[in-house]
C-alpha positions, -999 to +999 in steps of 0.1 A: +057-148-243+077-167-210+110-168-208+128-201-219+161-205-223+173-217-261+186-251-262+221-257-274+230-290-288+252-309-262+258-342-248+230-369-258+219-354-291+221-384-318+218-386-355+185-405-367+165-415-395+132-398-398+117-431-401+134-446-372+113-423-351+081-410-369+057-434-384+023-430-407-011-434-393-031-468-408-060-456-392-086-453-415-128-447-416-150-463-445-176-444-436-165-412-417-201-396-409-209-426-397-185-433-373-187-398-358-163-376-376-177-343-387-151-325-407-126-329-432-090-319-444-078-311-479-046-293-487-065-264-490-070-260-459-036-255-447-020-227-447+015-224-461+038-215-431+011-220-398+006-252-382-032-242-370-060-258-390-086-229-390-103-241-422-120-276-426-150-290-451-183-306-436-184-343-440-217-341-439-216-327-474-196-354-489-163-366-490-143-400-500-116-395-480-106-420-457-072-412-436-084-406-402-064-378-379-065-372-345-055-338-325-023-336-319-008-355-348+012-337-374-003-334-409+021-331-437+010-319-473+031-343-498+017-328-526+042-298-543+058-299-508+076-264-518+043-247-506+056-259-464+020-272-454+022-284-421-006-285-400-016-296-365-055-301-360-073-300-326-099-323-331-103-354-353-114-358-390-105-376-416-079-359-444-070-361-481-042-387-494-023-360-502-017-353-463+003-378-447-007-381-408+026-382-390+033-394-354+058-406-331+070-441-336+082-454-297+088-429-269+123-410-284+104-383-299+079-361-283+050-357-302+050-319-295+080-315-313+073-337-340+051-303-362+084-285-358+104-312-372+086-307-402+085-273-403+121-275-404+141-258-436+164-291-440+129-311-438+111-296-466+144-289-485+147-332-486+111-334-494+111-314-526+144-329-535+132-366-531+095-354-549+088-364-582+065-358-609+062-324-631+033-305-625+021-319-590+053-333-576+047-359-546+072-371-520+066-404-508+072-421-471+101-439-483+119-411-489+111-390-461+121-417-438+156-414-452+157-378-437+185-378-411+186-349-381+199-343-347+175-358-324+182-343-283+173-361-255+138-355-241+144-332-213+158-308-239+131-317-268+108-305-238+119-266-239+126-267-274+088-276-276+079-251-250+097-224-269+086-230-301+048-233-283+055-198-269+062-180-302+035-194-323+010-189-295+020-152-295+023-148-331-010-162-336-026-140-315-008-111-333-023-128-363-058-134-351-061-095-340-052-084-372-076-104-390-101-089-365-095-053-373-099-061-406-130-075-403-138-041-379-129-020-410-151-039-432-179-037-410-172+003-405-170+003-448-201-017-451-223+006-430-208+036-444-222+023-479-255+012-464-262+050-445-246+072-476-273+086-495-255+103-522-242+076-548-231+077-582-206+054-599-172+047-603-178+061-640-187+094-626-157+097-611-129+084-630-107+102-656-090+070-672-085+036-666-060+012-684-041-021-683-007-027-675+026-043-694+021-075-711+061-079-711+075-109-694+095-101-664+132-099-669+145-128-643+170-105-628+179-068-624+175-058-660+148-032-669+124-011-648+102-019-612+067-039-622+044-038-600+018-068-599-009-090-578+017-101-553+023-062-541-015-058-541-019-068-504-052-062-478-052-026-476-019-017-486+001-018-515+035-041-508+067-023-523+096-046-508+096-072-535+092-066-572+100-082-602+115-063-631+108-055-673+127-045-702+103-016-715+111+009-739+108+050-732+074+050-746+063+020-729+076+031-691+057+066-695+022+045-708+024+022-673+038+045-653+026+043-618+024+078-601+011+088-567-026+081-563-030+057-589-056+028-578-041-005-588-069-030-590-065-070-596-085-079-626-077-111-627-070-143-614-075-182-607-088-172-575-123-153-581-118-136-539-085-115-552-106-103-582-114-066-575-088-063-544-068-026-549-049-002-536-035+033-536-007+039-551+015+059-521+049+067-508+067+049-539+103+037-533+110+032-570+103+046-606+069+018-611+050+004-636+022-018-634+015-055-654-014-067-676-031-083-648-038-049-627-060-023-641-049+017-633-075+041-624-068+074-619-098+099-605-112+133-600-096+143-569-122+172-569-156+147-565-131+119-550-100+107-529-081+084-544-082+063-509-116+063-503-127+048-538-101+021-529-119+016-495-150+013-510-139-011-536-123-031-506-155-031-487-170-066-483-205-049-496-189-041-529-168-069-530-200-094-531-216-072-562-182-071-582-181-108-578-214-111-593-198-095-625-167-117-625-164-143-657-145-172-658-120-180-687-093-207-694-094-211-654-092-176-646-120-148-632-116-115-645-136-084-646-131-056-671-129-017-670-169-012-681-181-034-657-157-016-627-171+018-639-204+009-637-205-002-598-224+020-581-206+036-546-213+062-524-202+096-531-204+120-503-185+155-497-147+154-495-149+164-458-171+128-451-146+110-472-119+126-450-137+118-418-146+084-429-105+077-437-096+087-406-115+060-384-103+036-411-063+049-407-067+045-372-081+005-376-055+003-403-022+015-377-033-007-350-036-036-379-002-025-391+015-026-356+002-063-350+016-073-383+048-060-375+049-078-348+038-111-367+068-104-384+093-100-358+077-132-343+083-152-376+120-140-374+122-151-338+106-185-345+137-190-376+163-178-350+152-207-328+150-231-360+189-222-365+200-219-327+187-256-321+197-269-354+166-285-365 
């Protein structure tokens, strides 16, 4: 990442209305196929947190949106603002009207800058405070043009621009190499399935399986760890935030989460985290696990523990679990019967060991970029606070 040197607010810096500065786009397409668009933007397709726009829906396949974008202009999700959707597209499209398309209204803001306006803490804190409506709260343009902030002059908006470009470039290269070595592993997974003759089933190998605590979580520090789909993560099982539940003796012994328990997700509104798991490893805390996990414990004489989570996690497996996934009151969940019944291969212990070692290797370098995403995200706030914004 260059060097630049952070901004400090000096002489020049002025107070000013959002709206004095940053208008809406009227720009708008009847017929969007037609007049040469090709994709389209829905809320989905941002990601919380990351201005890049690396998902999109094909026009051609229908759409009624009308709110044209262009590259370069800032796209705001008004819709249940809390979720910080903030995107910046590099090519044009039209976009949902629950995206407002932002851009510079004369020449005192620089339209670089404009995204990380928005990405700004005191920015979405005014948009969820000025939203309205109960279960899909909107903010509307009126009120974000009544946000006030310290605007610098445009020499200074220039590095702040350039340095904020600099982390996200790096992080997102960070970003884009991890989601490359997990594609790697999956591929690795995959063709280890494909080239194993000896198979069985998950049945064959499993000594129980059961469902965690029903028990509402606490709100605070009362009761025991809980362990739920938040913590179950690509690959890893996430032990640095947990909610916790009032259980009795009994009931903490019946969820109890020991080392080499694989939590899987059973449920969930979206059908893709359905089947994700883990290993249970390295615990921090005294765990137990919620309803919407299932535990399975194994034979660690016919099985690792890891290597029936990596074959669950394998995109080949993943695709036939789906197929056994049922929808219900707007969740997909899959049962214990139909988990046990999955076919997988089941080689020696040694090949399971082998194969886990080229997958820990993939899995370290993965690890090592994510850390890295993370001290980038922390660098991008330090800049967010040392400018002000």
């Amino acid at each position: 990442m260059p060097e630049v040197a952070m901004p400090k607010k000096s002489v020049g810096w002025t107070t000013v209305a959002f709206g004095d500065v940053v208008q809406l786009s009227k720009e708008r397409s009847g017929d969007p196929e037609a007049d040469g668009y090709e994709r389209y933007i829905g809320l989905e397709h941002i990601d919380p947190g990351e201005l890049r726009v690396r998902r999109w829906g094909d026009i051609a396949d229908g759409v009624t949106f009308t709110n044209v974008f262009k590259p370069g202009q800032a796209l705001f999700g008004k819709r249940r603002a809390y979720q910080r959707k903030v995107a910046v597209a590099d090519f044009s499209g039209v976009c949902s009207g629950d995206v407002y398309v932002l851009e510079p209204k004369g020449e005192a803001l620089l339209p670089e800058l404009l995204p990380f306006i928005c990405q700004s803490n005191a920015f979405f804190e005014h948009a969820v405070g000025t939203s309205a409506g109960s279960l899909s709260p909107r903010t509307n343009r009126k009120s974000l043009a009544n946000f006030k902030f310290a605007l610098p002059p445009l020499n200074e908006q220039e590095r702040i621009a350039a340095l904020f470009q600099a982390v996200d470039a790096a992080l997102f290269t960070q970003a884009d190499l991890a989601d490359s070595l997990i594609t790697l592993a999956g591929s690795m997974s995959d063709s280890f399935i494909e080239s194993c003759d000896e198979v069985g089933c998950v049945g064959d190998v499993v000594t129980a399986t059961a469902y965690g605590s029903s028990k509402k979580s606490s709100g605070g520090d009362e009761g025991v760890p809980i362990l739920g789909i938040p913590n179950v993560r690509r690959g890893h099982l996430e032990t640095d935030s947990f909610n916790r539940v009032v259980l009795t003796k009994a009931e903490i012994e019946r969820y109890k989460v020991t080392e080499g328990d694989v939590l899987l997700v059973r449920t969930n509104g979206n059908p893709h985290y359905v089947g994700r798991c883990v290993v249970a490893d390295a615990l921090p805390h005294d765990f137990v696990y919620a309803s919407y996990l299932i535990r399975i414990r194994v034979d660690e004489k016919a099985i690792r523990p890891r290597f029936l989570s990596a074959i669950l996690n394998a995109p080949a497996i993943r695709r036939e679990l789906r197929g056994t996934v049922r929808s219900s009151a707007g969740n997909y969940n899959i049962n214990t019967t139909e988990i046990k019944d999955q076919a997988i291969p089941l080689p020696s212990l040694d090949r399971q060991e082998a194969f886990l070692e080229q997958l820990g290797d993939i899995g370290s370098r993965r690890a090592a970029c994510e850390d890295r995403v993370k001290m980038l995200r922390q660098t991008k706030a330090a800049v967010f606070r040392e400018t002000g914004l």
